[in-house]
C-alpha positions in Angstrom: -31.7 -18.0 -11.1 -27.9 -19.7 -9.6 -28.6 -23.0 -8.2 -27.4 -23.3 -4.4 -25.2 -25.4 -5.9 -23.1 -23.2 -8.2 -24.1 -19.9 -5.5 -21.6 -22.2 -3.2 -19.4 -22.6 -5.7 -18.8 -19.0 -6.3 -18.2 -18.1 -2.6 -15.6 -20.9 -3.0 -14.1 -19.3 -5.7 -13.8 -15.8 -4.6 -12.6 -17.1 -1.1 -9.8 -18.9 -2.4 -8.7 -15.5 -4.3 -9.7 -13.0 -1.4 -7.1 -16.1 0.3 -4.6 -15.0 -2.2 -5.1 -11.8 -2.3 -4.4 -11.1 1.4 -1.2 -13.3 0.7 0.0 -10.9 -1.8 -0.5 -8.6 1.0 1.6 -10.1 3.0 4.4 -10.5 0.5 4.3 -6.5 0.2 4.3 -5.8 3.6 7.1 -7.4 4.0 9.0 -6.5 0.8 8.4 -2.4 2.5 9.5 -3.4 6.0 12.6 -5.2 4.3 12.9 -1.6 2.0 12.9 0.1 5.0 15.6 -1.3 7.2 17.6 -1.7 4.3 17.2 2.1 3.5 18.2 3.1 7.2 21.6 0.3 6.9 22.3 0.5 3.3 23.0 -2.5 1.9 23.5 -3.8 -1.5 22.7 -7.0 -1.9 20.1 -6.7 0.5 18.5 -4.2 -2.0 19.0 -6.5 -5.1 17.2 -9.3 -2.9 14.2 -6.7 -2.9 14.0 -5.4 -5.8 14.4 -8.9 -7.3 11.0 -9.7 -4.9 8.6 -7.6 -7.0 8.4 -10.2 -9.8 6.9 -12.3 -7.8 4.3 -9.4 -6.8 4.0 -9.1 -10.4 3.2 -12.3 -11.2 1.0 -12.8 -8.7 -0.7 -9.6 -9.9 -1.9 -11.1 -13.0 -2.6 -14.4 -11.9 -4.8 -13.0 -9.6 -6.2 -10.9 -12.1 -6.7 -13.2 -14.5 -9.0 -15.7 -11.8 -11.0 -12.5 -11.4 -11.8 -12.2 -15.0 -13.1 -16.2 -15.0 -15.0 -15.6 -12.2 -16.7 -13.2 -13.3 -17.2 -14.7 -16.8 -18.2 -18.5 -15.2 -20.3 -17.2 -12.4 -21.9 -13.9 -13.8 -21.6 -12.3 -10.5 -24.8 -9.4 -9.7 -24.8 -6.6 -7.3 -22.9 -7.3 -4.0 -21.2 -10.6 -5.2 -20.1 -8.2 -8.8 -18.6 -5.2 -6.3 -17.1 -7.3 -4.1 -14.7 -8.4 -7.3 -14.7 -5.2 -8.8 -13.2 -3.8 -5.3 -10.6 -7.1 -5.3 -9.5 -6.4 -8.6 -8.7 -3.0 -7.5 -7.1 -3.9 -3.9 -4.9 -6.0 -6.3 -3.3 -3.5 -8.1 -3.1 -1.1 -5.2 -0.8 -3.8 -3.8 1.1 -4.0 -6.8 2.3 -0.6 -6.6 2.9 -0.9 -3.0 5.6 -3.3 -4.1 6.5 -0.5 -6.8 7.2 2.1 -4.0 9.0 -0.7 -2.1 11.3 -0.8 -4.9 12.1 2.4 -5.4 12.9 2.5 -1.8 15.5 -0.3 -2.3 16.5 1.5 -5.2 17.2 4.7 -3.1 19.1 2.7 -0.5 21.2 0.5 -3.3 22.3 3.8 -4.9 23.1 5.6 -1.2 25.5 2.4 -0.6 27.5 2.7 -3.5 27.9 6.5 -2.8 29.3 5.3 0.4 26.1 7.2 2.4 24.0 6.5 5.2 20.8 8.5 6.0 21.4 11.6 6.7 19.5 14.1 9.9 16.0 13.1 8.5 16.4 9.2 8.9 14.1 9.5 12.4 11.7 11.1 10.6 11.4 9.2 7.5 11.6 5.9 10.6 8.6 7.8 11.8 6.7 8.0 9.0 7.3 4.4 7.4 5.9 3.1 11.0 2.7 4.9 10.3 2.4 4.4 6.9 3.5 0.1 7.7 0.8 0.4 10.2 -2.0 2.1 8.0 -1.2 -0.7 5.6 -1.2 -3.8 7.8 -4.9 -2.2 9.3 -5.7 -1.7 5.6 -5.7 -5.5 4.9 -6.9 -6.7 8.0 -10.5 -4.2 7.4 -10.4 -5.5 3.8 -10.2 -9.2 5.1 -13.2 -8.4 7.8 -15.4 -6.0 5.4 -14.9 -3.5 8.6 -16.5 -0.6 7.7 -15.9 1.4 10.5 -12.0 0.8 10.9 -11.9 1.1 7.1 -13.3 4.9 7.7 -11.1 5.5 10.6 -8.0 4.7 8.5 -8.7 7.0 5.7 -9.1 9.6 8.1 -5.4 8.5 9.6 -3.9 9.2 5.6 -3.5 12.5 6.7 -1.0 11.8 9.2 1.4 10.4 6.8 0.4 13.3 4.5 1.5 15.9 7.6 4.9 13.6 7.9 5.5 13.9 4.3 5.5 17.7 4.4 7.2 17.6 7.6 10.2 15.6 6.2 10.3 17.8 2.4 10.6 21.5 4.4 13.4 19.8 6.8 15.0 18.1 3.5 15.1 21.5 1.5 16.4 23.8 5.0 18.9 20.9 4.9 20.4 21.3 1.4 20.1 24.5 1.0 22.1 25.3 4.9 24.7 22.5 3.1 24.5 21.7 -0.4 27.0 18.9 -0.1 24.4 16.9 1.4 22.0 17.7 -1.5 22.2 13.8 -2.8 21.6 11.7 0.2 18.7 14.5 0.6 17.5 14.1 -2.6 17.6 10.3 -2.1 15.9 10.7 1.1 13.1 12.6 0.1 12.3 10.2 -3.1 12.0 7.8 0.0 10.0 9.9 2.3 7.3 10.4 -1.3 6.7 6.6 -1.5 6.2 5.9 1.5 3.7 8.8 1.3 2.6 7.0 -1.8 2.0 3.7 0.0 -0.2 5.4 2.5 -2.4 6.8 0.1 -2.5 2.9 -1.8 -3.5 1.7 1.9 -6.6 4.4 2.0 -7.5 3.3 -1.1 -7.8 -0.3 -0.1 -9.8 0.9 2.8 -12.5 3.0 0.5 -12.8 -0.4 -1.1 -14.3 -1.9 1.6 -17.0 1.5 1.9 -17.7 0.1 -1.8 -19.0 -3.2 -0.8 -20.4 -2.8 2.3 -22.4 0.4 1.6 -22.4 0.4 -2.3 -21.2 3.8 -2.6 -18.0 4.7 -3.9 -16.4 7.6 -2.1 -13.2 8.4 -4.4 -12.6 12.1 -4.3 -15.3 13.0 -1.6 -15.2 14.0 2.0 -16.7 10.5 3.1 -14.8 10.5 6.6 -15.8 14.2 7.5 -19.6 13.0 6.7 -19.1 10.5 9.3 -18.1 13.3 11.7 -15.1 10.5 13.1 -11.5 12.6 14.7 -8.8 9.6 15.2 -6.5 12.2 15.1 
């Protein structure tokens, strides 16, 4: 059996990286809000400045990853202790491809400024859905940081609104080019936009069914968890 000695230890240890982990959700939240505003004002060098961001995700990505691995080896973590790493590894690189679809969406918005574009008639709805999907994610890390079961169920129930946006935005993308196909570039542009931000909603549920996974013990990837709970935050 642990002593109390290294038991303390170990809650030290995955502290300081849960610590860490919420700071490298921070960075990302930030690096999509920055994606974002510089999508709806292109600018270049704003874009550069984001893009050039993600290496930092990155390396905090494997750092973070790499502290997980020695804990687990140096403390030989068992039932809760072992899924509540197993669920931080995985919140980890959920963030990391937040920061992916955050670059693409600078990408997006680098390439529409040296076309000399702006966002075209869909920019209040793609607005619409990044506020969502920004909102889904903050909430996201704030149930993972609190072990909040029941917010973490209400927000995987509220994935589907960013879902319904998504479609919303694609059928007014493709009436748009095909009414004008001059505008069939900034659309196109648009709607690689509009698909990860949809992307980052779906990275936020998943950080939310973590929290189901320690708390309950059961994981609920690919089931109907929310409808079981019989919750309508819609």
């Amino acid at each position: 059996m642990p002593s109390e000695h290294s038991s303390k230890q170990y809650e030290l240890d995955l502290e300081a990286i849960r610590s860490k982990v919420l700071l490298m959700g921070g960075m990302v939240e930030k690096q999509f809000h920055d994606a974002i505003a510089c999508f709806r004002s292109p600018n270049a060098v704003e874009a550069d400045r984001i893009i050039a961001a993600d290496v930092d995700v990155n390396l905090m990505e494997v750092a973070l990853d790499d502290a997980c691995s020695h804990l687990i080896v140096k403390r030989q973590p068992a039932a809760n202790d072992l899924r509540t790493v197993m669920a931080t590894i995985k919140a980890i690189t959920d963030l990391e491809r937040i920061g992916d679809e955050a670059t693409k969406i600078a990408r997006a918005a680098r390439t529409m400024h040296q076309r000399g574009m702006t966002p075209i008639a869909h920019e209040e709805l793609v607005r619409v859905m990044a506020d969502t999907a920004g909102q889904l994610l903050h909430d996201a890390l704030d149930s993972f940081a609190r072990l909040d079961e029941k917010q973490a169920t209400e927000l995987i129930i509220k994935d589907e609104i960013i879902d319904h946006e998504f479609r919303s935005v694609m059928r007014n993308v493709i009436t748009f080019m095909m009414e004008d196909p001059r505008t069939i570039s900034a659309s196109l542009d648009t709607l690689w936009v509009a698909k990860a931000i949809e992307r980052i909603g779906d990275h936020a549920k998943n950080i939310s069914e973590y929290v189901i996974y320690v708390v309950e013990g059961k994981d609920i990837r690919h089931t109907d968890y929310a409808a079981s709970k019989q919750l309508d935050v819609l």
